[in-house]
C-alpha positions in Angstrom: -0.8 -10.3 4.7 1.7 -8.1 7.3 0.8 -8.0 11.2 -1.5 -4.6 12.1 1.0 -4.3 14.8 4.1 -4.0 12.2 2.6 -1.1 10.4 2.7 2.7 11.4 1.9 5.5 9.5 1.9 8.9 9.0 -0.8 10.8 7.7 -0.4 14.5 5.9 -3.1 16.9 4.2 -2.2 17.8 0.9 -4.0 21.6 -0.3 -5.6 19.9 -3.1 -7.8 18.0 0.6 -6.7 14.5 -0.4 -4.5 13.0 2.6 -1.0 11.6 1.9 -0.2 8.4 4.3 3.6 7.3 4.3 3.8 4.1 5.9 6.5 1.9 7.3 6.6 -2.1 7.8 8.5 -3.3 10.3 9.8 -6.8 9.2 13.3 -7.7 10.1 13.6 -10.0 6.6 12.5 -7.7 4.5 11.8 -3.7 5.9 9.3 -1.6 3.5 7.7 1.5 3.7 5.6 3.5 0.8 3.0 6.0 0.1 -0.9 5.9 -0.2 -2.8 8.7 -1.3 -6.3 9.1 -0.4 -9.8 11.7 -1.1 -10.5 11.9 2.8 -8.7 12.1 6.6 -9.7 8.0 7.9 -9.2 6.4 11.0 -5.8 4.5 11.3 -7.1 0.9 11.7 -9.4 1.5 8.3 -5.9 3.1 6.8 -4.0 -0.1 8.0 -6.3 -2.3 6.4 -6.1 -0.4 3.0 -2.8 -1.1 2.8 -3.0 -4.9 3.6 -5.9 -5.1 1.2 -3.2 -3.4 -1.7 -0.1 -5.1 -0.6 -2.4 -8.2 -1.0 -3.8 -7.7 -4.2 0.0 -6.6 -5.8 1.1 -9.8 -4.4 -1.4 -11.9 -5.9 -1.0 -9.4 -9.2 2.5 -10.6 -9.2 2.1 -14.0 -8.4 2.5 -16.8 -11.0 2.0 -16.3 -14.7 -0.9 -13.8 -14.1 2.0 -10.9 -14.5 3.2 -12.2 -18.3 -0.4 -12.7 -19.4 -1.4 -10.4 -22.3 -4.7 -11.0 -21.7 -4.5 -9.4 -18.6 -2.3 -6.7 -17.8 -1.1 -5.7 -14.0 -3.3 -2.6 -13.7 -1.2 0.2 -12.3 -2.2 1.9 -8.9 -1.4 5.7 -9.0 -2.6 6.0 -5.5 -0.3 3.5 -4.0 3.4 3.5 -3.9 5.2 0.8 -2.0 9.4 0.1 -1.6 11.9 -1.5 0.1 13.7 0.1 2.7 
């Protein structure tokens, strides 16, 4: 998983009350930032740990043959958007 202290965000209320947080990674091999879209305002660490607990779960998603099995599709996240910078 990333390093807390290589992760900032930035959090925005949307009118519909969910919370939009646009984060950056700061990683000199390979730089990242995304989106995560939340039903409440939370505290930054609990936001930060959201998104290690995501970017963890894609990457074991991802990993190995688990992403050609039929038997078990990569479920898509709608609430969690993450590229490279």
């Amino acid at each position: 998983m990333e390093d807390m202290s290589k992760i900032s965000v930035i959090q925005k209320e949307l009118p519909s009350g969910n919370v939009q947080v646009k984060f950056f990674i700061e990683d000199e091999k390979r730089p990242m930032y995304g989106y995560l879209l939340t039903n409440e305002p939370k505290p930054v660490g609990e936001i930060i740990a959201e998104i290690q607990e995501r970017m963890y779960q894609r990457k074991m998603a991802l990993s190995g043959f688990q992403s050609f099995s039929l038997n078990r599709p990569v479920k898509e996240d709608h609430n969690f958007y993450l590229y490279s910078a």
